[in-house]
C-alpha positions as CSV (number, residue, x, y, z in Angstrom):
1,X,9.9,-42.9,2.5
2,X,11.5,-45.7,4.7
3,X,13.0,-48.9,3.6
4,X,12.0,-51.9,5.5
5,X,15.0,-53.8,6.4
6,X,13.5,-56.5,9.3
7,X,11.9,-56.3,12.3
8,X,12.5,-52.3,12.4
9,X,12.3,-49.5,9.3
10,X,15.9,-48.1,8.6
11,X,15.8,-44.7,9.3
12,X,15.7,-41.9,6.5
13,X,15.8,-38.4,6.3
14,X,13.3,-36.1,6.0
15,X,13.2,-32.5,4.8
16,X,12.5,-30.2,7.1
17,X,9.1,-28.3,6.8
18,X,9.8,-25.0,4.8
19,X,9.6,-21.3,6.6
20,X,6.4,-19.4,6.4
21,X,6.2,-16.4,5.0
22,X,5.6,-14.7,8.0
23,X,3.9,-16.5,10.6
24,X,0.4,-16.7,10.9
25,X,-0.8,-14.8,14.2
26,X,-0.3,-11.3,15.4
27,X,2.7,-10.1,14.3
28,X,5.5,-9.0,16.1
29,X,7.5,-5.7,15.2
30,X,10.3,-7.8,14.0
31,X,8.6,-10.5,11.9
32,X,7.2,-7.3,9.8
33,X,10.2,-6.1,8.9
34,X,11.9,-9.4,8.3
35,X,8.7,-9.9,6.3
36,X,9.5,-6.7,4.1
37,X,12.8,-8.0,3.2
38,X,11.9,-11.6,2.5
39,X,9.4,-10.2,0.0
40,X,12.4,-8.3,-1.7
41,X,13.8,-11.7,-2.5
42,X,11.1,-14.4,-2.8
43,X,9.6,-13.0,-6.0
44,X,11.8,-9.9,-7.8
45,X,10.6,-10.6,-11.3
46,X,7.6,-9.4,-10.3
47,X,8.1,-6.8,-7.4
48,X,11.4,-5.4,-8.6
49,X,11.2,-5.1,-12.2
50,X,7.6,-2.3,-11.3
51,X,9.3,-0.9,-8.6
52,X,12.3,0.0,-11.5
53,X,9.8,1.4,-13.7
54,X,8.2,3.3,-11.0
55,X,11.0,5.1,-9.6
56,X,12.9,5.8,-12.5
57,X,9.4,7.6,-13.5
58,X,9.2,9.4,-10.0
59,X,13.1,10.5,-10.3
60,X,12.9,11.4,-13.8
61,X,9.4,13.7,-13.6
62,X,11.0,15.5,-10.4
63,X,14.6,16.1,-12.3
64,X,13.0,17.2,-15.2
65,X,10.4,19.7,-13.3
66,X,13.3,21.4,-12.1
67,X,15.3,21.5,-15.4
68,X,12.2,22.5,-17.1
69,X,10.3,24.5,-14.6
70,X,12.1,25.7,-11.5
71,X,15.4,26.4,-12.7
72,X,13.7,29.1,-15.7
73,X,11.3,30.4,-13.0
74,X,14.1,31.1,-10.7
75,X,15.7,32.8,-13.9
76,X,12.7,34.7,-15.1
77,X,12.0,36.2,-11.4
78,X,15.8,37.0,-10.9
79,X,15.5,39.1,-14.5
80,X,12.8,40.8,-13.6
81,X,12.2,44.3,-12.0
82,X,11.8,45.1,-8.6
83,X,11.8,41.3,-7.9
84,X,15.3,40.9,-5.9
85,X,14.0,39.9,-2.7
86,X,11.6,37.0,-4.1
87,X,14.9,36.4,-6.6
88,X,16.0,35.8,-3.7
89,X,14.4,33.6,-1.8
90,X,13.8,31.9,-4.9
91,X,17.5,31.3,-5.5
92,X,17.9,30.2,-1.5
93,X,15.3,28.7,-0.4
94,X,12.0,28.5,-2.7
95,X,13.6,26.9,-5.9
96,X,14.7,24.0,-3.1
97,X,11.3,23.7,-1.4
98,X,9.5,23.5,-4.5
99,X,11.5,20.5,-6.2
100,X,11.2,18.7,-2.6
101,X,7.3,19.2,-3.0
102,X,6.9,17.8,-6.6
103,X,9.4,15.1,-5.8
104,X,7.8,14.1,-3.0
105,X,4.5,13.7,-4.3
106,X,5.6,11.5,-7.4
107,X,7.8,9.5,-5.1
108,X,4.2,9.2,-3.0
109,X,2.5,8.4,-5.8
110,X,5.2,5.5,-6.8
111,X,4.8,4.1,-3.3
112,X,1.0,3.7,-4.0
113,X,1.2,1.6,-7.3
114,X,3.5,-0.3,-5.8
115,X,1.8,-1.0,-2.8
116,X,-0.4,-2.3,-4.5
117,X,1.7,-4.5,-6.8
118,X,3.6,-5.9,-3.5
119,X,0.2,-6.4,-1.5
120,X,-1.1,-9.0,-4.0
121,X,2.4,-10.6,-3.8
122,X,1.8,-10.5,0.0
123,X,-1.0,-12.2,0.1
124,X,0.1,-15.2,-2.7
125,X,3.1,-15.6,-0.8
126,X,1.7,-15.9,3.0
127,X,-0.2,-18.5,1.8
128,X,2.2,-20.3,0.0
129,X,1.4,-19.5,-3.5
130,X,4.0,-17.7,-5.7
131,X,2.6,-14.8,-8.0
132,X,3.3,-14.9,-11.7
133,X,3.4,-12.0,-14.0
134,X,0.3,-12.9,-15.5
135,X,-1.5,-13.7,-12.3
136,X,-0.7,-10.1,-11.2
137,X,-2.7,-8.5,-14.2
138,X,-5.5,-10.9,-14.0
139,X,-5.2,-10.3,-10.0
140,X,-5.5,-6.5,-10.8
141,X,-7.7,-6.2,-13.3
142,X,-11.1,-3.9,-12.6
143,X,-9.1,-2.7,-9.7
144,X,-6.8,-0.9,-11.2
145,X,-8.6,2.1,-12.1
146,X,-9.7,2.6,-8.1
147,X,-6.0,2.4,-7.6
148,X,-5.0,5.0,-10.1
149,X,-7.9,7.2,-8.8
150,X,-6.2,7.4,-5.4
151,X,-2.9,8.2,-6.4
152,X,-3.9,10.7,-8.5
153,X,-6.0,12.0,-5.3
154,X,-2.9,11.8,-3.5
155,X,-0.3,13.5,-5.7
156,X,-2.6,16.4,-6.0
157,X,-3.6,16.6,-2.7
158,X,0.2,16.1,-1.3
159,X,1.1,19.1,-4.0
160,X,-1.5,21.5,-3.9
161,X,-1.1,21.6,0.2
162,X,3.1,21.7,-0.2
163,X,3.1,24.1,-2.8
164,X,0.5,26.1,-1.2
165,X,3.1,26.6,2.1
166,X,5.9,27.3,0.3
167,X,3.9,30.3,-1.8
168,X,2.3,31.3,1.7
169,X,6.3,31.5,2.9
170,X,7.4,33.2,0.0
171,X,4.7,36.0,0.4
172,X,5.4,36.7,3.7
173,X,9.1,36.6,3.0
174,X,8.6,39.3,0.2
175,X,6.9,41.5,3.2
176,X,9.2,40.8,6.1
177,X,12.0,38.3,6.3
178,X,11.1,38.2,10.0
179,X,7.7,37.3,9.0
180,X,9.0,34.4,6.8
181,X,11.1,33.0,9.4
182,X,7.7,32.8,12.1
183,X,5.7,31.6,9.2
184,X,7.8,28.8,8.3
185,X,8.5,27.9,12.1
186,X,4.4,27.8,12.2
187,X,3.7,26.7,8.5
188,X,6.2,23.5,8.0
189,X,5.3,21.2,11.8
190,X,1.6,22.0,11.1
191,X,1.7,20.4,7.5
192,X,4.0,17.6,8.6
193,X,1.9,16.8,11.2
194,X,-1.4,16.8,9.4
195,X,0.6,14.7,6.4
196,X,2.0,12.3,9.1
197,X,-1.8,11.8,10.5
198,X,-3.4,11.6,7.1
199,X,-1.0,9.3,5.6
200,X,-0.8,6.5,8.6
201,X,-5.0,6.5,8.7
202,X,-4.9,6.0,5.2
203,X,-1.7,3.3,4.6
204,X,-3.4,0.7,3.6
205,X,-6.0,2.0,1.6
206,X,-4.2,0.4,-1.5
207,X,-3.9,-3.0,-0.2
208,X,-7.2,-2.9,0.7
209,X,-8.4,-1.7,-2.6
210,X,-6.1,-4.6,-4.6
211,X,-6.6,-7.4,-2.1
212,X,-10.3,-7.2,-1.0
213,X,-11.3,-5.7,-4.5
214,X,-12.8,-3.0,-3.2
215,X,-14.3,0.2,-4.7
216,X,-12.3,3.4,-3.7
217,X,-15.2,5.2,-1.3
218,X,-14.7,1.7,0.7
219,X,-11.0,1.1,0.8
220,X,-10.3,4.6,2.4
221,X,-13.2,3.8,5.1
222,X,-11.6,0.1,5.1
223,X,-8.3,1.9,5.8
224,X,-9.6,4.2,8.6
225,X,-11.3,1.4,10.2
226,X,-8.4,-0.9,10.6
227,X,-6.1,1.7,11.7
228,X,-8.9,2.6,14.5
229,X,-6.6,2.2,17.9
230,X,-3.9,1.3,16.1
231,X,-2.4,4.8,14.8
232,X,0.7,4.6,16.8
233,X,2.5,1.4,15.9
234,X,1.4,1.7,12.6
235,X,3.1,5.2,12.6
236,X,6.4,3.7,14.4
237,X,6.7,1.1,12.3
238,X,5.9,2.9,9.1
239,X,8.2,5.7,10.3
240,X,11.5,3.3,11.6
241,X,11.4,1.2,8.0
242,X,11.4,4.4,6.1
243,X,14.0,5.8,8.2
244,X,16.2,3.1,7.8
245,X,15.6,2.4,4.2
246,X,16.1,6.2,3.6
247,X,19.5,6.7,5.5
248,X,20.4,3.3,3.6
249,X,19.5,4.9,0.0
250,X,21.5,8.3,1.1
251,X,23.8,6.4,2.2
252,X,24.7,4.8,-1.4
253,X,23.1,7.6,-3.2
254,X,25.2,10.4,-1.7
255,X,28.7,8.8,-3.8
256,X,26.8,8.9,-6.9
257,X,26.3,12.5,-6.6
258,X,29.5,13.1,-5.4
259,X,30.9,11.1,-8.9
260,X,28.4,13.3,-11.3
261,X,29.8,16.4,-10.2
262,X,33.3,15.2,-10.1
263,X,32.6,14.3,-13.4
264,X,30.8,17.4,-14.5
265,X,34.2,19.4,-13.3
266,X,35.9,17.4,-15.8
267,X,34.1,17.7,-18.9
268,X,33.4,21.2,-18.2
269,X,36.7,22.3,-17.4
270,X,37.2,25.0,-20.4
271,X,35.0,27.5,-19.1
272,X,32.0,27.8,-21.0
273,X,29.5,28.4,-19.2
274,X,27.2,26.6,-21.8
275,X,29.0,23.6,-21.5
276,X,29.2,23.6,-18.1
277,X,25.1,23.9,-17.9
278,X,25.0,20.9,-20.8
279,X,27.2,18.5,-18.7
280,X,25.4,19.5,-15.7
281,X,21.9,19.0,-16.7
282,X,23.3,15.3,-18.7
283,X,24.8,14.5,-15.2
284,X,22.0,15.1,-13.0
285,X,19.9,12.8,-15.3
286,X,22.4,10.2,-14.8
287,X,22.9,10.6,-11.6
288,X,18.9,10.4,-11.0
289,X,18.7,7.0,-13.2
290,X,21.3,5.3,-10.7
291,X,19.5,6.7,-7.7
292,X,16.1,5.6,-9.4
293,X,17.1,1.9,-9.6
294,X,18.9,2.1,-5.9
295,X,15.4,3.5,-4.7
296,X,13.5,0.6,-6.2
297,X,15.1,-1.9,-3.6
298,X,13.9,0.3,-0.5
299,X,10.1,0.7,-2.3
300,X,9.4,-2.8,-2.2
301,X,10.5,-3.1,1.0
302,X,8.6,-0.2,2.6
303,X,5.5,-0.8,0.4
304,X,5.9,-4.7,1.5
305,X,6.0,-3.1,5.1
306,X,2.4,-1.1,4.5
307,X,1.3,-4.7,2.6
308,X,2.0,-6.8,6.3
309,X,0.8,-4.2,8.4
310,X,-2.4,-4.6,6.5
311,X,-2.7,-8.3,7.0
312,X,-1.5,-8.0,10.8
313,X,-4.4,-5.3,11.0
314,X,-7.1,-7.6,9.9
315,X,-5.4,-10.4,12.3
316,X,-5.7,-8.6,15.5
317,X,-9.1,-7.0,14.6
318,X,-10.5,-9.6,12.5
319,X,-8.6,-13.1,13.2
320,X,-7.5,-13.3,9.7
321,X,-4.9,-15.6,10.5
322,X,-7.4,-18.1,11.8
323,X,-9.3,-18.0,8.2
324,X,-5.8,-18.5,6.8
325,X,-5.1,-21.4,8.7
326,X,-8.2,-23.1,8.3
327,X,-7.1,-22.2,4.4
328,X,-4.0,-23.7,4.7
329,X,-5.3,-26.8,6.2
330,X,-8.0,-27.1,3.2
331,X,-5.9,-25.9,0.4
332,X,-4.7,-27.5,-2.6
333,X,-1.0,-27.8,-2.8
334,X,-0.7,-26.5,-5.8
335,X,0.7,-23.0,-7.5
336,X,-1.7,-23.2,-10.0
337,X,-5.1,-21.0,-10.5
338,X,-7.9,-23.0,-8.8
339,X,-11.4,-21.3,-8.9
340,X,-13.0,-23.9,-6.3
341,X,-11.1,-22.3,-3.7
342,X,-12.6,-19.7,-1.2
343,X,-10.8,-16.4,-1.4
344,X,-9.4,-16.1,2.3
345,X,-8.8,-12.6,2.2
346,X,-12.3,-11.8,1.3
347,X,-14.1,-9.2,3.1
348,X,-15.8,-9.4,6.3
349,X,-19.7,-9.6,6.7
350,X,-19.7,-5.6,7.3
351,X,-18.6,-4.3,4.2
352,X,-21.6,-4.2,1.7
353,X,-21.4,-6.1,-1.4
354,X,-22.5,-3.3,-3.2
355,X,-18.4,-1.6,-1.8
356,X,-17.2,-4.9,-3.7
357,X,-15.7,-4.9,-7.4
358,X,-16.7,-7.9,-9.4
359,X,-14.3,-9.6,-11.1
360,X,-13.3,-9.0,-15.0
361,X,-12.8,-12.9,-15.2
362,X,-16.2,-14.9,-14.1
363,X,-13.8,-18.0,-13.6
364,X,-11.6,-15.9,-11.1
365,X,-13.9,-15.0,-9.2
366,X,-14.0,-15.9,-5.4
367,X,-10.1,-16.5,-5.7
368,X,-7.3,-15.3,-4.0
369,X,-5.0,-15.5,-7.2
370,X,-4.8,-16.1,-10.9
């Protein structure tokens, strides 16, 4: 306000208008990844404390598949007669590949849930809303058994293909090391590449499923549509923020290894081998706690990535960002739940309602948030 003094106003100050989430147009490669990160920090009671849970679930079911399961295989095969060349490959190679499989499939899994989780945050916080805990379960409810569907899907899919090359590699290795060596130069790009393909036609299929309330039939077809001409910048981009997030986890996670076994040597020191198995097994649970909460930070940031990449999507094939501006102009300016308004993330004309979820709450329904 100004304070009228005579003929002219005194001057006053005025705050300046606050940042947007990300801007709303086509975004650039940086404005997505500076997006990612803001969405670390503009809501972490809600994006951090599932990311946690997540990953310490992820790190915990992969460390205790190999306590449980690989390490007794790898035992059982090496005691076992006539076995010494699968003992060992086991005890080189397969034990390793196997663990990698399973982690990587629960870490997948993790990434979905989350993406979902951090694509309703997304979409509260590009319009200037800011997502509560509360508003995330009444956002996700009737949804969330689509989403669980497809990560289920996608950690048995991700597994039964991994595990399937490492057992094809470990036959062939039993026949001829040579053969093993071919098969694995063959075996290993060919998955990667159809895993690479597969995963960036499908990215978004959560956000589309927890956003536009879809059913799960639509969200992968709404998922392969947007991505349509788009595969290889939503590759690059998908592939540079993982990179970078991964080299930063190794980065802290590799000292905390380092520690545990320091530590191990330590406690261990008198010899017995039991002990030294007890202290071991104790320290590689630690050590995967500690990585489990450093690996939290870099899933909301690459799950925000998939989450923006989503919306930028739907803006250059859709002009979402002109239905969220007209939005913006209409809105209330308010943070509370306000059924009048027009969900503007709803889904284009072409999907059939029929694709559509209802929503569990009659009142919520048509709204962006709750």
């Amino acid at each position: 306000m100004t304070e009228f003094t005579g003929a002219f106003p005194a001057p006053s100050w005025t705050p300046p208008a606050r940042e947007p989430f990300v801007p709303l147009r086509p975004l650039t490669l940086g404005q997505i990844l500076a997006g990612a990160f803001r969405a670390l920090r503009h809501n972490p009671g809600v994006t951090l404390g599932p990311a946690i849970v997540l990953s310490l679930v992820a790190t915990l079911g992969s460390t205790g598949f190999g306590l449980v399961v690989v390490q007794p295989l790898v035992a059982a095969t090496g005691s076992g007669y006539g076995a010494v060349g699968l003992y060992a490959w086991l005890a080189v190679f397969g034990a390793g590949a196997i663990g990698f499989v399973v982690d990587r499939a629960l870490v997948m899994g993790a990434g979905i849930l989350q993406q979902g989780v951090s694509a309703v945050d997304v979409a509260h916080a590009v319009v200037g809303r800011r997502l509560t805990g509360g508003g995330l379960r009444r956002r996700t409810r009737g949804v969330r058994a689509p989403l669980l569907g497809w990560t289920a899907i996608v950690i048995a899919a991700f597994a039964v293909v991994g595990l399937g090359a490492v057992a094809l590699l470990g036959v062939l290795t039993t026949i001829d090391p040579g053969l093993g060596v071919v098969g694995g130069v063959l075996v290993f790009p060919a998955v990667a590449v159809l895993l690479a393909w597969l995963g960036t036609k499908l990215a978004v299929v959560p956000s589309a499923l927890v956003v536009e309330r879809l059913r799960l039939g639509a969200g992968i077809r709404r998922s392969w549509s947007l991505t349509r001409r788009r595969f290889w910048r939503t590759f690059g981009i998908r592939a540079l923020c993982w990179s970078t997030i991964w080299i930063a986890t190794a980065l802290v996670g590799v000292p905390v290894q380092l520690i545990a076994s320091w530590f191990t040597g330590i406690l261990a020191g008198n010899g017995d081998i039991g002990d030294y198995l007890t202290v071991s097994a104790v320290g590689e649970v630690v050590a995967a706690v500690v990585a489990a909460v450093i690996g939290a930070v870099g899933l909301v940031v690459t799950t925000a990535t998939d989450a923006i990449l989503y919306l930028d999507l739907r803006m250059r094939r859709e002009g979402l960002d002109l239905e969220l501006a007209r939005f913006m102009e209409r809105r209330r300016p308010t943070t509370r739940f306000d059924p009048t308004e027009t969900d503007p993330y709803r889904p284009p004309a072409e999907v059939p309602q029929a694709a559509i979820r209802p929503s569990a709450d009659p009142a919520a329904e048509g709204s962006a948030w709750g």
